[in-house]
KEKOL-257916 format. One record per residue: residue number from 1; x, y negated, z negated of N, C-alpha, C, O in turn. Coordinates in nm, 4 decimals. Layout:
// residues N
NUM/X/Y/Z/X/Y/Z/X/Y/Z/X/Y/Z
...
This chain:
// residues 87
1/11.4572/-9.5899/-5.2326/11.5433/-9.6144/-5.3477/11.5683/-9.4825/-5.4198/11.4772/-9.4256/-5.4799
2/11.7300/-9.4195/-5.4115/11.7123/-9.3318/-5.4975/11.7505/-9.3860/-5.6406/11.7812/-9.5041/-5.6567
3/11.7477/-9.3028/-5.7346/11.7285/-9.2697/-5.8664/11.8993/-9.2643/-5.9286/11.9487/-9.1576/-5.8923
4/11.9885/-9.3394/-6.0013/12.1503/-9.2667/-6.0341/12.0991/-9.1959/-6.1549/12.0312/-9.2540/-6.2396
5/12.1306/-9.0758/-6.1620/12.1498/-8.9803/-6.2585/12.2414/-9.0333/-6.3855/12.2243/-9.0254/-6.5071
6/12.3161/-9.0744/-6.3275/12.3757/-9.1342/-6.4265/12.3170/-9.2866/-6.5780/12.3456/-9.3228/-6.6921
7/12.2550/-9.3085/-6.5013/12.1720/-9.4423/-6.5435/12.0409/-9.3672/-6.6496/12.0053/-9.4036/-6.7617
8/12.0039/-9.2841/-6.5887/11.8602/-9.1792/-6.6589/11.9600/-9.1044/-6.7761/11.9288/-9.1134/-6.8948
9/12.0399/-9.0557/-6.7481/12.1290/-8.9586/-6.8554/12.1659/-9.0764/-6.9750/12.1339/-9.0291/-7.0841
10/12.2163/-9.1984/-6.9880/12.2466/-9.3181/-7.0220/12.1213/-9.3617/-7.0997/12.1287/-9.3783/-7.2215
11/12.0208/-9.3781/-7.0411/11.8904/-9.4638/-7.1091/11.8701/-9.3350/-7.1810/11.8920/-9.3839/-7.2918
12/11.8456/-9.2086/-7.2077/11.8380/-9.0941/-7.2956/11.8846/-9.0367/-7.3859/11.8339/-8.9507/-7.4579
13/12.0405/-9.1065/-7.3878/12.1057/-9.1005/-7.4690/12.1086/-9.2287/-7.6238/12.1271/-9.2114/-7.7443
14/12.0851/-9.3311/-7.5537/12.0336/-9.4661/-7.5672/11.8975/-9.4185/-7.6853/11.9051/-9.3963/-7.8061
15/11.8133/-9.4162/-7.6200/11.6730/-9.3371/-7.6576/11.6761/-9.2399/-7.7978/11.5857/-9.2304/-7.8809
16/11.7828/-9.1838/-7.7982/11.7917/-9.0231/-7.8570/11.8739/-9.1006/-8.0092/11.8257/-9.0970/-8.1224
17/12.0048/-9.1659/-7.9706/12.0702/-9.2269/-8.0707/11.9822/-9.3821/-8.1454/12.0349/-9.4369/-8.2422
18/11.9037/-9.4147/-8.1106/11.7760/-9.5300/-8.1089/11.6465/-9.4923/-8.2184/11.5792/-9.5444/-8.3073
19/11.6632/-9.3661/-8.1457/11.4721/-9.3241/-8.2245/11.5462/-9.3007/-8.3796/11.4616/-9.3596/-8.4470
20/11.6365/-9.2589/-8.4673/11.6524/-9.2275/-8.5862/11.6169/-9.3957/-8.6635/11.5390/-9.4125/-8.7573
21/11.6873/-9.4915/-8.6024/11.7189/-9.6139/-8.6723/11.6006/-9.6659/-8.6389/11.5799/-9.7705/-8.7005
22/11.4828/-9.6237/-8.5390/11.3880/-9.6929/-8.5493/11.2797/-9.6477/-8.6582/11.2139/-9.7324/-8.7186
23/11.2654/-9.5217/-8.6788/11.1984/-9.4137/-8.7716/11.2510/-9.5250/-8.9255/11.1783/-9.5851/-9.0045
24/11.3674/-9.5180/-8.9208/11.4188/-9.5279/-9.0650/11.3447/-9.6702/-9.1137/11.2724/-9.6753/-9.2131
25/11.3791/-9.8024/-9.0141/11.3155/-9.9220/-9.0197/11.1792/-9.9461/-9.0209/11.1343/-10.0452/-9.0784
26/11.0694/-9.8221/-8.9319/10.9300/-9.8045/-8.9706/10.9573/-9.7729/-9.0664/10.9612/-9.8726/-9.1385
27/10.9895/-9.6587/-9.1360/10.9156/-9.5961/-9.2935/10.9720/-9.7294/-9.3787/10.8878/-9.7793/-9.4534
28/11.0823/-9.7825/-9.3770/11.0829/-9.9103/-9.4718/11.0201/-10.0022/-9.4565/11.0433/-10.0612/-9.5620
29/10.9640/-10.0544/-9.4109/10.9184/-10.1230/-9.3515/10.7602/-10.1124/-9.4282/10.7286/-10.1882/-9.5199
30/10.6586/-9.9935/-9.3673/10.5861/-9.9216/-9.4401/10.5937/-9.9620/-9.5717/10.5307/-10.0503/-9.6299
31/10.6903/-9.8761/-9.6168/10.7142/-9.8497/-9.8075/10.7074/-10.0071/-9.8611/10.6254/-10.0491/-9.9427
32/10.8398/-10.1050/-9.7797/10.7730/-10.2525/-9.8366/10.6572/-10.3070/-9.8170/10.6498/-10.4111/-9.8824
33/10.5598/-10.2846/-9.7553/10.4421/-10.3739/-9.6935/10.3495/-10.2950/-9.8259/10.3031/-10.3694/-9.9123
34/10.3224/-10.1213/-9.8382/10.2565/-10.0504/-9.8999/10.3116/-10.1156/-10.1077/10.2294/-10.1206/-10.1992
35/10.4129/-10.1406/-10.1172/10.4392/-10.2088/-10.2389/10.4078/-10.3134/-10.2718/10.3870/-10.3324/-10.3917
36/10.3915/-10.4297/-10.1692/10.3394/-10.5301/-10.1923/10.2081/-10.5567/-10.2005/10.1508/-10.6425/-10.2677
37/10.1621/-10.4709/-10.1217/10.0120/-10.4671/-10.1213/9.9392/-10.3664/-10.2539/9.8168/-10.3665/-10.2671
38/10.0163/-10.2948/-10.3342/9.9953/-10.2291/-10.4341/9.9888/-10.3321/-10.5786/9.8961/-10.3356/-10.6595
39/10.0973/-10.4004/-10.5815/10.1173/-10.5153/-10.6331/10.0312/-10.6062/-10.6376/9.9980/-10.6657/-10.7401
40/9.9847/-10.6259/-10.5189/9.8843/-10.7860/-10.5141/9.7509/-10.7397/-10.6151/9.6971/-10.7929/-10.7122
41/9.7251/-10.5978/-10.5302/9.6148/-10.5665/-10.5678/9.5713/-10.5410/-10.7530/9.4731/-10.5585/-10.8251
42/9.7309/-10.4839/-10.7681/9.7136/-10.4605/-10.9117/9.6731/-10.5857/-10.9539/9.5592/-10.5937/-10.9999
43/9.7527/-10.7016/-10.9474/9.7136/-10.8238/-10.9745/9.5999/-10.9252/-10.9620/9.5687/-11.0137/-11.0416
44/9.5530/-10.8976/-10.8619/9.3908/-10.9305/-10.8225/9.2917/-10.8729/-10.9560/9.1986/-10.9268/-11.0158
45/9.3648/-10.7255/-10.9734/9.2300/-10.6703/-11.0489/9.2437/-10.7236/-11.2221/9.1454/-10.7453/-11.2929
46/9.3745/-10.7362/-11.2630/9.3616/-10.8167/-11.3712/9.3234/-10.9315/-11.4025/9.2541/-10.9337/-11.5042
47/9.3465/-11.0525/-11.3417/9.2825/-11.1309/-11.3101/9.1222/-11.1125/-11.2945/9.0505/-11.1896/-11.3583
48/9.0803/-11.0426/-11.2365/8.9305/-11.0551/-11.2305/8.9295/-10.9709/-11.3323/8.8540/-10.8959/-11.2703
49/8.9472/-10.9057/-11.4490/8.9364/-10.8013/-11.5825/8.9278/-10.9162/-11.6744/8.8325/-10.9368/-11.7495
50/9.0335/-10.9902/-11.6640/9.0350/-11.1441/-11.7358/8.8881/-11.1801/-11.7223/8.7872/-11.1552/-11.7883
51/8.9122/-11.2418/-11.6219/8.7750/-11.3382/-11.5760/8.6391/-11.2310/-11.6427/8.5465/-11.2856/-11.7027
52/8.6405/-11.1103/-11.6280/8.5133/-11.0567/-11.6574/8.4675/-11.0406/-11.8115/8.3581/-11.0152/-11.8619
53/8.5753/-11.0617/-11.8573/8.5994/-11.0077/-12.0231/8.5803/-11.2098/-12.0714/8.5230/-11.2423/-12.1753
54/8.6146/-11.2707/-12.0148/8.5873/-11.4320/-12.1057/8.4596/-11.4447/-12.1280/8.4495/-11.4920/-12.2412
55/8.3393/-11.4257/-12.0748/8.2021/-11.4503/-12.1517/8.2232/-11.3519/-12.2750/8.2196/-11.3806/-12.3946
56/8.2408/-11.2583/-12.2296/8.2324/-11.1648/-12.4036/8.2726/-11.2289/-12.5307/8.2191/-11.2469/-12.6401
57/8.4423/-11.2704/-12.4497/8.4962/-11.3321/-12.5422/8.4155/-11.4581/-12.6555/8.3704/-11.4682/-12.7696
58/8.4379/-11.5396/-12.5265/8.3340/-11.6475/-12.5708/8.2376/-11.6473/-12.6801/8.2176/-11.7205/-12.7771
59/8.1730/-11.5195/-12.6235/8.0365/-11.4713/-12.7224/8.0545/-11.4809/-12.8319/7.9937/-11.5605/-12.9036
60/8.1721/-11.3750/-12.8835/8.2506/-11.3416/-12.9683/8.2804/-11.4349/-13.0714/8.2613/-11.4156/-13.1914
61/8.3537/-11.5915/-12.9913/8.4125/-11.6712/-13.0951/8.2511/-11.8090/-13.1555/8.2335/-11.8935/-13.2433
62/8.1723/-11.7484/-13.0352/8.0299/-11.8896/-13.1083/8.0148/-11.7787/-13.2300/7.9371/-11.8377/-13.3051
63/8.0327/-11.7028/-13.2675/7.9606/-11.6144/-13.3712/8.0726/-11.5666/-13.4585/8.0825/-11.4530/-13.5048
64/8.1662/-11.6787/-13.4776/8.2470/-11.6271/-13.5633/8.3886/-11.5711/-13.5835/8.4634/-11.6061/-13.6747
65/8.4256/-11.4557/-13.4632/8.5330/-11.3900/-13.4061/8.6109/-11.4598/-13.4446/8.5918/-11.5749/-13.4051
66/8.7590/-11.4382/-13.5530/8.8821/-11.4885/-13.5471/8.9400/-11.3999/-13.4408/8.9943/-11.4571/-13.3462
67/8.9364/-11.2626/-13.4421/8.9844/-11.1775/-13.3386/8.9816/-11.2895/-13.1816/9.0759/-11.3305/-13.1139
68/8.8373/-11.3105/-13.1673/8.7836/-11.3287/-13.0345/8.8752/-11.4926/-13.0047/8.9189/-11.5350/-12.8978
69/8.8795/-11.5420/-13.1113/8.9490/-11.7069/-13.1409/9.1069/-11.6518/-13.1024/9.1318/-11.6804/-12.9853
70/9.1879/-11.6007/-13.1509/9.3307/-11.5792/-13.0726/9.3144/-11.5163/-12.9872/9.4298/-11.5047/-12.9461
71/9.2429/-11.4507/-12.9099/9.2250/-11.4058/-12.7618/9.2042/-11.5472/-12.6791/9.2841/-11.5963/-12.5994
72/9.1106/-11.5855/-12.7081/9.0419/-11.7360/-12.6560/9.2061/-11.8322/-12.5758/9.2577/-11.8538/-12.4661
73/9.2300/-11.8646/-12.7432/9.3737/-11.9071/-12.7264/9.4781/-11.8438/-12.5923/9.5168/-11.9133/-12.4984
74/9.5032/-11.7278/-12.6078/9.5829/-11.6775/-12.5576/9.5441/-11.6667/-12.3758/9.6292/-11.6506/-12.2883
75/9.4235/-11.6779/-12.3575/9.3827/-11.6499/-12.2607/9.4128/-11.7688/-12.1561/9.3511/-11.7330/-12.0558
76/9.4730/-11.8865/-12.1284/9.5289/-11.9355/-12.0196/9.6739/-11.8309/-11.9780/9.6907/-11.7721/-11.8712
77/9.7498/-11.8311/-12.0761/9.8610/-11.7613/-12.0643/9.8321/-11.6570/-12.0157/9.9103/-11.6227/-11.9271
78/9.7505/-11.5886/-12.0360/9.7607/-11.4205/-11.9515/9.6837/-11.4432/-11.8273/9.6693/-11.3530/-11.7448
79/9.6308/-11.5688/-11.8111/9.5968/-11.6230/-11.6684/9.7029/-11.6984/-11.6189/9.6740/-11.7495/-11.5107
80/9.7744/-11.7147/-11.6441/9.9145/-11.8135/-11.5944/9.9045/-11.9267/-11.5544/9.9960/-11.9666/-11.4823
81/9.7954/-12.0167/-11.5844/9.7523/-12.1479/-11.6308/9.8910/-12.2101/-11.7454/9.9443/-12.1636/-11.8461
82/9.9072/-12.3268/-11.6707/10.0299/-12.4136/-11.7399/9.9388/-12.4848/-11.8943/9.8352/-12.5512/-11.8898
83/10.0028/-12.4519/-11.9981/9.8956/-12.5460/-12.1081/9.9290/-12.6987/-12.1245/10.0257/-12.7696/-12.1525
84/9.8199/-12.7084/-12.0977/9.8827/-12.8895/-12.0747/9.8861/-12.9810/-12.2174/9.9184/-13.0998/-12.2177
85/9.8424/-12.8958/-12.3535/9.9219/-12.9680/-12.4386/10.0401/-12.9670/-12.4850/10.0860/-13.0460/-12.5676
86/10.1142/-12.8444/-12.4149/10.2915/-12.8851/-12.4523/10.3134/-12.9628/-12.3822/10.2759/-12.9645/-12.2650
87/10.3917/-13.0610/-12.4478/10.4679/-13.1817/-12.3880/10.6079/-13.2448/-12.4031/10.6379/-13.3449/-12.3381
């Protein structure tokens, strides 16, 4: 079996005009996956900043805290908990 020159010159050209649009679709590709995952994470860590900071809170309002009492309050909302006494 020989080889057409023509067919090899063809798939190289193919190849050559190919690799830019594939480069371009990795790095986006990349950049979206690396944003979302920047994102989640930011979000993970507030959430658990929340969660770590409510005993304090807590502490705070058995002893008095009006401060610690509108945090209390506020604290489904900055957890994104639906309040189930609006109705």
């Amino acid at each position: 079996m020989s080889k057409n020159p023509e067919s090899d010159y063809s798939y190289q050209a193919f190849r050559e005009a190919l690799e830019p649009l594939l480069r371009q679709t990795y790095e986006a590709g990349f950049t979206a996956g690396y944003i979302t995952g920047h994102d989640e994470g930011r979000a993970q860590g507030y959430f658990e900043g929340i969660a770590a900071c409510t005993p304090a809170i807590s502490d705070g309002l058995r002893h008095g805290s009006p401060a610690c009492g509108r945090i209390m309050q506020a604290l489904p909302a900055m957890r994104g908990d639906e309040d189930e006494s609006e109705d």
